[in-house]
C-alpha positions as CSV (number, residue, x, y, z in Angstrom):
1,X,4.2,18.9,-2.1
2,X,0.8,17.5,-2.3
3,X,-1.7,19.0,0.3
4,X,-4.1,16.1,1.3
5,X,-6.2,18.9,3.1
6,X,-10.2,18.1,2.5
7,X,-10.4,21.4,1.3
8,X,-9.6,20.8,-2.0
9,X,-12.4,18.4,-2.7
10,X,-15.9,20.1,-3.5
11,X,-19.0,19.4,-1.0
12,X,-20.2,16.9,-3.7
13,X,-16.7,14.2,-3.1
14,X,-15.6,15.8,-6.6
15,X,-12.0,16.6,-6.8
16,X,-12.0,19.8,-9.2
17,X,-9.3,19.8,-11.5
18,X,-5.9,20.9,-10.2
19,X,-7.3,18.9,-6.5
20,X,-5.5,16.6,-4.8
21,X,-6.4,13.4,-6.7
22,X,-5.3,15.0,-10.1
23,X,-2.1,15.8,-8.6
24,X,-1.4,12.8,-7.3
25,X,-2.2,11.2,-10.6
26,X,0.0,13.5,-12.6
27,X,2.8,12.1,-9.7
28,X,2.0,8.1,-10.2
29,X,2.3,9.0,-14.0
30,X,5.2,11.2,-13.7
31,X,6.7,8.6,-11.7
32,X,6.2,5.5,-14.4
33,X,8.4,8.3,-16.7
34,X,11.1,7.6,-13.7
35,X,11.2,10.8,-12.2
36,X,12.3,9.9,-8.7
37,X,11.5,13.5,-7.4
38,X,7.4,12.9,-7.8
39,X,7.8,9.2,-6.5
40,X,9.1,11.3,-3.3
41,X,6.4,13.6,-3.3
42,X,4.0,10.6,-3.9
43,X,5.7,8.8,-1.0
44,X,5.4,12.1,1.1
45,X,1.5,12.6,0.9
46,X,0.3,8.6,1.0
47,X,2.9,7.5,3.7
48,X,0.6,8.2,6.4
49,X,-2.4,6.5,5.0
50,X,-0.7,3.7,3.5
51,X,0.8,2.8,6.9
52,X,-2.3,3.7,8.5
53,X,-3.9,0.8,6.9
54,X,-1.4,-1.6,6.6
55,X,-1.1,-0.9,10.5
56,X,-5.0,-1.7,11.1
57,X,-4.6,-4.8,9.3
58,X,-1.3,-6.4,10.4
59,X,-1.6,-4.5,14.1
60,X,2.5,-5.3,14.3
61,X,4.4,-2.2,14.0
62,X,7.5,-3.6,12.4
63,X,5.4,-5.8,9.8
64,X,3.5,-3.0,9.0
65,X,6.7,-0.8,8.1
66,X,8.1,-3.4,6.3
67,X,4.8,-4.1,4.1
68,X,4.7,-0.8,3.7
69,X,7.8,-0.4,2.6
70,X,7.0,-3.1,-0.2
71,X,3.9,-1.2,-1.4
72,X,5.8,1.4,-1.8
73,X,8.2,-0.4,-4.2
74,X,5.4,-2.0,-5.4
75,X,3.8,1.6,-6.4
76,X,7.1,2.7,-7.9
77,X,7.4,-0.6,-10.2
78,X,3.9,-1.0,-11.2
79,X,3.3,3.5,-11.8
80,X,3.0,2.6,-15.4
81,X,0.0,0.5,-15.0
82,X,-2.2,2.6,-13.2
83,X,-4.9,3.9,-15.0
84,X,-6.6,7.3,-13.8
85,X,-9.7,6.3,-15.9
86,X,-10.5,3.4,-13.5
87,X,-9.8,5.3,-9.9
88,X,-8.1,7.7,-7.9
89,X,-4.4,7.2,-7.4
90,X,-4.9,7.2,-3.4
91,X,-7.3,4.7,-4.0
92,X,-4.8,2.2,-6.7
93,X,-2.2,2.9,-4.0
94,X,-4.5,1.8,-0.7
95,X,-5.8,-1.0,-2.8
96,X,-2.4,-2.3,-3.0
97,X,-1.5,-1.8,0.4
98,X,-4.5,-4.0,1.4
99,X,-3.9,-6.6,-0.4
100,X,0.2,-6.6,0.9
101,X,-1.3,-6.7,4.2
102,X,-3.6,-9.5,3.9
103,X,-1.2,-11.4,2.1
104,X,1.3,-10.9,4.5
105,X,-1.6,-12.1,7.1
106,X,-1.6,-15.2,4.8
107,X,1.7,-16.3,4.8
108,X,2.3,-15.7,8.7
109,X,-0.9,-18.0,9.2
110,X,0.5,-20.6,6.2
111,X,3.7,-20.5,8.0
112,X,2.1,-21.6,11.2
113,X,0.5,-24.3,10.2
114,X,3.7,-25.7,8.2
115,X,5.3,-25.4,11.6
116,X,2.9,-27.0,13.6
117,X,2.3,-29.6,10.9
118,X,6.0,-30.6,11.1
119,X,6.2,-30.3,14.9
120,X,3.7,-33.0,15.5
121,X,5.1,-35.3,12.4
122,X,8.3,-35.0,14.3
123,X,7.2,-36.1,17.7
124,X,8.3,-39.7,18.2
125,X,6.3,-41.9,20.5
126,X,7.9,-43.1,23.9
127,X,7.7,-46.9,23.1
């Protein structure tokens, strides 16, 4: 299991090798090879965080699991694509998340306005 404790991570914000984001790296690329057991590990150290945020976003409890329950499968379908050279694999997987939860903030405010839109086109005058 990964240890998200700060006190792998040098004074400087450098993660020395063997630290927490090079362990989580080797877990996103173990996981594009389909090994289910590191996507579980993965799952088991960013769980907390990515809800965290999805939950600061959304504020809903149940639309927060549920987004991030889709980051999640988001994370497991897209592993192959991330890139250690451009980020952190907490940081790939958070940037995801953010961007489930504001597109879920999106289509709850899109859906509104269709409803309300059609609500008022279907009132019919009293004459």
């Amino acid at each position: 299991m990964v240890s998200m404790c700060p006190a792998s991570v040098s004074p400087f914000g450098e993660d020395p090798p063997g630290g927490v984001a090079h362990a989580l790296a080797d877990l996103v690329i173990r996981s594009a090879g389909g090994d289910e057991a590191a996507f579980a590990e993965l799952y088991d150290a960013l769980a907390p965080r990515i809800y965290g945020l999805v939950r600061r976003i959304l504020r809903d409890p149940a639309q927060s699991e549920e987004v991030s329950q889709e980051v999640f499968l988001e994370l497991w379908r897209s592993s192959s694509r991330y890139d250690p050279r451009r980020g952190t694999a907490q940081a790939w997987a958070l940037t995801i998340a953010h961007r489930k939860a504001v597109d879920r903030i999106r289509a709850v405010a899109a859906s509104r306005v269709r409803d309300d839109v059609y609500a008022a086109s279907s009132v019919r005058p009293w004459s």
